[in-house]
N, C-alpha and C positions, 0 to 999 in steps of 0.2 A: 486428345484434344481437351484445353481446358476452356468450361464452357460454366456460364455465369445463368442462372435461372433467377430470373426476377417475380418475386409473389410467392408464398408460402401456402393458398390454396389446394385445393384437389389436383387443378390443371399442376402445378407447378413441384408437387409433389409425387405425382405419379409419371414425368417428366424426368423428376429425379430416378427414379426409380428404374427406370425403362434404358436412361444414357446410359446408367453407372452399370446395367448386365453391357452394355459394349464397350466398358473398359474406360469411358472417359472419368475426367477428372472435373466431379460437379462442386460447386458450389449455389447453394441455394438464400437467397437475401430476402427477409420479410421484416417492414417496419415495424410490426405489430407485437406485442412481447410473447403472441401465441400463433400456433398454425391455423388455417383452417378458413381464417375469413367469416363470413357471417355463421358458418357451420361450426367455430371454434364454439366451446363452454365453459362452462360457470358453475364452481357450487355455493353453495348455502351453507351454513350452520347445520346438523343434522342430516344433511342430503348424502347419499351415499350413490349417486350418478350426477354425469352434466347434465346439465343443461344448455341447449344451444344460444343462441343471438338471437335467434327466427326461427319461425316453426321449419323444419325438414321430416323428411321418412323418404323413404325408398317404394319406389314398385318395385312389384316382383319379377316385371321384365327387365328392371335396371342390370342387365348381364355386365354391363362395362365394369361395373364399379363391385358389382357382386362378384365378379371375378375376380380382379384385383386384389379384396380384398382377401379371397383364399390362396392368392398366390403370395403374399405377403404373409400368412399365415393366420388371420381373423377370419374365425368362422361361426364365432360367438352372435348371430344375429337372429333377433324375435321376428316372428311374423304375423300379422293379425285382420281382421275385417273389420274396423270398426267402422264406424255410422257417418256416413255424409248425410247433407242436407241441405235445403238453400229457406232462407227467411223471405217469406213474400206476405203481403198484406191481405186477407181475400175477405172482401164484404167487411173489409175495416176491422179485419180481425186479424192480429199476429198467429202465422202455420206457419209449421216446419212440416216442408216437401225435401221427401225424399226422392232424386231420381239416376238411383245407381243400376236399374235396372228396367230389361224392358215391361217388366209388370207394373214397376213405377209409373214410366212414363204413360202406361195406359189407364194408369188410376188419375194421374195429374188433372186436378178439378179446373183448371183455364184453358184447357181447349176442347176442342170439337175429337171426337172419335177421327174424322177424315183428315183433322190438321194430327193429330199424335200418330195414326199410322204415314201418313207423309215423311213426318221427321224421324218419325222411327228407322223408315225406308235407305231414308240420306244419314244418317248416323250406322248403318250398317253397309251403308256403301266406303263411307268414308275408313270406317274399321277394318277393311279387307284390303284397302285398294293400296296401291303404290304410290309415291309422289308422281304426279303430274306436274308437268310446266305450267297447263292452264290456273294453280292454285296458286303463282304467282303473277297471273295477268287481270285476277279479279281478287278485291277485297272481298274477305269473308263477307262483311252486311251486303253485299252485292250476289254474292254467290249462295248466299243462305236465304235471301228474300226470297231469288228466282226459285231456289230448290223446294224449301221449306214454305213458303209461302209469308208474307211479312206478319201475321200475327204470332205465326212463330220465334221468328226476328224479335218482336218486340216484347213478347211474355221470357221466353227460356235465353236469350243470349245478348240483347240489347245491351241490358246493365250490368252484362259481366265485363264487356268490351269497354263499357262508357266507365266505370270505378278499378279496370286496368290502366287503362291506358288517357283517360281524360280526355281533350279537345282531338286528341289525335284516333281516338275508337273508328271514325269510321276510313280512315286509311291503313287500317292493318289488315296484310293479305291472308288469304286463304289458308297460304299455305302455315302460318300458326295453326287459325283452328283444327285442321285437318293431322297435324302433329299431337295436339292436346287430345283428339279420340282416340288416332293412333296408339299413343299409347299408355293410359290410363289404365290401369287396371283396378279391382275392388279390394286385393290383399295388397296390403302395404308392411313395409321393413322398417327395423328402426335396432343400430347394433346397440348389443346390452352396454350398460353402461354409459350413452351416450358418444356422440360424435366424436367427444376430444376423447375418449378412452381410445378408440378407432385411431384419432390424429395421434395420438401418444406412441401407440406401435406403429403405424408407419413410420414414425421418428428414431425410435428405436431402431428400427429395422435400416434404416437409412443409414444413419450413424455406425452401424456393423458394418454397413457396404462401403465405409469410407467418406460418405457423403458430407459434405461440411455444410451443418443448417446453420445461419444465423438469423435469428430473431431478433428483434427491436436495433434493427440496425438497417434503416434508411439508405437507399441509393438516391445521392441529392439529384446525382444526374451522367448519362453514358454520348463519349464522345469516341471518336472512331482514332486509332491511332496506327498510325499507317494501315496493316490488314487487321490489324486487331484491334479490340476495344479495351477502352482506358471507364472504369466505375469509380465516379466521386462520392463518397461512401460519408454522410454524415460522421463526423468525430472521429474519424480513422481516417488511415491510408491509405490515399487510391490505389487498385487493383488491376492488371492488365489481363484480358480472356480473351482466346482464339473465337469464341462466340455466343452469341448471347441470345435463352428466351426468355421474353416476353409474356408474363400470364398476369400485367397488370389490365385494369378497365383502359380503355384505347383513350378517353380525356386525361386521366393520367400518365400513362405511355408519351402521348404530347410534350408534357413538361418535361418528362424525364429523358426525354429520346429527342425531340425535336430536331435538335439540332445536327444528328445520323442524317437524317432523310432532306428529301428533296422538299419544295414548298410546296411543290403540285401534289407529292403525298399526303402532305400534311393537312392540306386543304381539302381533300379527299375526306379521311379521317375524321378530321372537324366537322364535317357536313352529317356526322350523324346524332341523333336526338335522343334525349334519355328521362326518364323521370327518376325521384331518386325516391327512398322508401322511407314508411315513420312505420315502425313498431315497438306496441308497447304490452308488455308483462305483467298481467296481475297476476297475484299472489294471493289464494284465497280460501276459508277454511270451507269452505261447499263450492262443489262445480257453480259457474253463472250456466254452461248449457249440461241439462239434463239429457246424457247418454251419447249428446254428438259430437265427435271429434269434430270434423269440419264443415264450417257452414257458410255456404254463399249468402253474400247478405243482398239478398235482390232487389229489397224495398227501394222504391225511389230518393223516397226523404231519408233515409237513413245513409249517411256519407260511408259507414264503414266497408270497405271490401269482401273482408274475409273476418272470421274470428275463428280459433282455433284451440280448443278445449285440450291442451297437450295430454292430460292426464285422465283422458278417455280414452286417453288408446295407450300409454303408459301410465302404469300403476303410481298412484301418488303417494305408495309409503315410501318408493325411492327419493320420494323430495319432503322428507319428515312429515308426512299428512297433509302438506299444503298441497290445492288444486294450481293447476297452472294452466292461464288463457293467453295467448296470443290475440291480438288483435294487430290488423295492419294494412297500409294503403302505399297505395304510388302516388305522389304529388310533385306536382311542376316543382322548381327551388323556392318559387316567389310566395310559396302556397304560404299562408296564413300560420300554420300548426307549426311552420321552421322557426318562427318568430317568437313563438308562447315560448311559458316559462316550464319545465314539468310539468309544476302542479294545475296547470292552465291545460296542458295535454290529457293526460289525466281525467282532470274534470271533465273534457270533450267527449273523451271515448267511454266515461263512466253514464253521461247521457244518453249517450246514442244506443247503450248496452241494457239502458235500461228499458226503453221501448223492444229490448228482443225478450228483458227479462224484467218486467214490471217486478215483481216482487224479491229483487236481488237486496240487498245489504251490502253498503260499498264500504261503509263506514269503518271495518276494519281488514281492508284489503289492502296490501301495496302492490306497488307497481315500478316499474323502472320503464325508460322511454330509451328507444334505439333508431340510430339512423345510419342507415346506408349509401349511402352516395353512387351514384350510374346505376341505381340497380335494375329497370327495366329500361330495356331499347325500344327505340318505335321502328316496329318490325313492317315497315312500308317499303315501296319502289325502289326510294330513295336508299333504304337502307340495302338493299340487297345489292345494287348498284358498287357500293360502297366500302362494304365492310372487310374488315381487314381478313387477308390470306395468310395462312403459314408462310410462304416467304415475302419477303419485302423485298424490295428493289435493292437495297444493301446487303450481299453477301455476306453470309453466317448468322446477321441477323432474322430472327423469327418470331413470330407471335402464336399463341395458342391462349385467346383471351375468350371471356365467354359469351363474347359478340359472335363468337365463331359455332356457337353452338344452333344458331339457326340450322333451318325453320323450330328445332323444341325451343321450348319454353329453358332457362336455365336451372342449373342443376350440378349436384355433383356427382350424377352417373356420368355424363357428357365434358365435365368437364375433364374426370380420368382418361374417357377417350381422348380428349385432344391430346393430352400428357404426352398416350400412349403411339399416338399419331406425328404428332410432333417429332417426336423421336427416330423414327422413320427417315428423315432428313439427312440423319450423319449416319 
C-alpha cells in the first residue's frame, strides 16, 4: 500500500517507522526544513549539542518512546534528578518551594498540618488509581475543592490551571489532573546530544528502510480521487496514495483536508479550542535560577508560567559555557505579547524575571522569542465529545494527531505511541 504520512513529528515518524516493518510504501511530507516539530534543534557557534525549540526531557516512565528508541538503535540517553520548584510570594518575600516529595509537601509553610495530610491523602490516591469515568464528569477545581479542601485549590493548584489554560482553567476536567500525578515522576531523561541528534537517526534509520522523508516540502492540500488520494504538493507534482496519515494540529488538517470530509465533520473538528505558546531563550553567562531546573511560577502578579533553567539539569559546557533559560506561557492569539516586537518580548519576560531574580544582570544576555501555534487544547467536555479518532469517516484516511493524546498532557513519548497505534490500522 502506498500510504502518504503528513507531519514530520514524533507521531509521524514513528508511523513511518512501524508501516514500513509491514512492507508498505511510506512517504513522509514535513514543511519545515527539519524533523521533529517544537522538539527539532539548534546549535550555536561553539555548541557541540542541540538544542531544542522548547524545553523537553523525558520521564523515566516514558516506556513508549524509551522503547522505540532502542528499537531503532539509540540507547545513548542521560538520566538525572534535578530540582523542581515553584515561585510563591510568603509574607512579601520571593521562596522557592520545593514540592517533589511527600516530606516537601509536609514542610510546605501555607498550609495547616490537616489541610497537607488531606492533599497528601488525594495525591496518593490519585497515583495508584486507574482512569475513572467519574474524572471526566467533574473538572479538576470541582473535584479538588471537594477532595482537597479549597484552600488547597487556591494555594497549590489554582494558578497552575489559571497560567495554563487562562479564562478556560476552571473547565478543564479531572481527568488531566489525574494524568499529570499519574505520571510524573522525579528522574527525568534527556538523549545525549540533543533531540535532533535522536531526530537525525531515526532519519537515518528511516531512509535505510526505504522510507522517503521530505522536508520543506508543504502539502498545499489532499483531495480524494476516486479510492485514492491525490496531495497538492507546493512546487511540485501532485502525488497519488492508496492512503493517507494525518499527524498535523486538527486546525490545520482543516485547511488541508477539509475538503475529504463531510461539513458535519468538520464542524465537529472546528468546535475544538486551543491556545497557542510564546517561548523565549535567554542566553546567559551565569544561570538566572540557582540550582533549579524547573520552576512553577505561582506568584499571582507575575504573568510567567513556567521558567526553565535548561542547563541545570544539562551541562552548559555542551552549549560553549552559555547558561540556557526557557521561559514560557499559553496565550489566547489576541494576547498582547503576539503583537510586540522581540525586543518588546524580551523586555517583558526580562521584568517579570527579575522579581524571581532581583539581582540578575540582563544586560548581556540574549535571547531568541519562539511561537508555537495550537499548542495546548482545552481539555473540557466539549473537547472530549469532539476530538478527533484514528479513523475518519473517509476510508484509509487517518489521524494520529496530538489532540489524540488525552487525557496526558502532550508529549513526545505519546506521540510515538499513537505513530505506533496508528499503524495497527493496515
Amino acid at each position: 500500500m502506498r500510504i502518504a504520512i503528513l507531519g514530520g513529528g514524533f507521531a509521524g515518524l514513528s508511523a513511518a517507522h512501524y508501516l514500513q516493518k509491514k512492507n508498505h510504501d511510506i512517504t513522509l511530507f514535513e514543511r519545515d526544513t527539519h524533523l521533529g516539530g517544537l522538539a527539532g534543534g539548534f546549535k550555536k557557534e561553539g555548541w557541540d549539542w542541540y538544542l531544542e525549540k522548547t524545553y523537553h526531557h523525558w520521564f523515566s516512565n516514558d516506556y513508549d518512546i524509551l522503547n522505540f528508541a532502542k528499537e531503532v538503535g539509540f540507547t545513548d540517553i542521560l538520566f538525572d534528578e534535578p530540582l523542581t520548584s515553584s515561585f510563591y510570594s510568603v509574607q512579601n518575600k520571593a521562596s522557592f518551594i520545593p514540592l517533589d516529595t511527600p516530606f516537601d509537601l509536609l514542610r510546605f509553610p501555607l498550609l495547616s498540618l490537616p489541610v497537607k495530610i488531606r492533599v497528601g491523602l488525594v495525591l496518593a490516591f490519585l497515583k495508584v488509581s486507574p482512569f475513572f469515568t467519574a474524572y471526566e464528569r467533574q473538572t479538576a477545581e470541582e473535584m479538588l475543592e471537594k477532595s482537597m479542601g479549597k484552600r488547597a485549590w487556591d494555594v497549590l493548584w489554582s494558578q497552575l490551571f489559571r497560567k495554563k489554560f487562562g479564562k478556560y482553567a476552571g473547565n478543564i476536567l479531572m481527568s488531566f489532573f489525574w494524568s499529570r500525578i499519574k505520571k510524573r515522576t522525579k528522574r527525568l531523561g534527556y538523549p545525549r546530544g540533543g533531540y535532533q541528534t535522536f531526530l537525525n537517526h531515526i532519519e537515518s534509520v528511516l531512509s535505510k528502510n526505504k522510507v522517503e522523508v521530505k522536508t520543506s516540502t508543504p502539502v498545499e492540500s489532499v483531495e480524494q480521487s476516486g479510492k485514492r488520494f491525490k496531495l497538492n504538493i507546493i512546487n511540485s507534482k501532485a502525488q497519488i496514495f492508496d492512503a493517507v496519515v494525518s499527524t498535523l494540529p486538527t486546525p490545520i488538517l482543516i485547511k488541508v483536508a477539509g475538503q475529504v470530509f463531510s461539513q458535519k465533520y468538520m464542524t465537529r473538528l472546528s468546535s475544538l479550542k486551543y491556545l497557542h505558546a510564546i517561548n523565549v531563550i535567554f542566553r546567559t553567562t551565569e544561570p538566572v535560577l540557582k540550582n533549579i531546573y524547573w520552576l512553577n511560577v505561582i506568584e499571582k502578579t507575575n504573568p510567567i508560567m513556567v521558567a526553565v533553567q535548561h542547563t541545570n539539569f544539562i551541562n552548559s559546557s555542551h552549549y560553549h559555557n552559555e547558561h540556557i533559560l526557557y521561559v514560557g506561557n499559553y496565550l489566547e492569539g489576541s494576547h498582547e505579547l503576539f503583537k510586540m516586537r522581540e525586543d518588546e518580548i524580551g523586555d517583558h519576560y526580562k521584568k517579570n524575571l527579575h522579581t524571581i531574580n532581583p539581582s540578575f544582570d540582563f544586560s548581556r544576555s540574549q535571547f531568541s522569542v519562539g511561537r508555537g501555534a495550537f499548542a495546548q487544547p482545552i481539555f473540557d467536555k466539549e473537547f472530549v465529545k469532539n476530538k478527533p479518532d484514528f479513523e475518519t469517516p473517509v476510508k484509509n484516511f487517518y489521524i494520529a494527531n496530538l489532540d489524540m493524546t488525552y487525557p496526558h498532557d502532550r508529549g513526545t513519548n505519546y506521540a510515538v505511541a499513537l505513530g505506533r497505534k496508528v499503524s495497527g490500522f493496515f
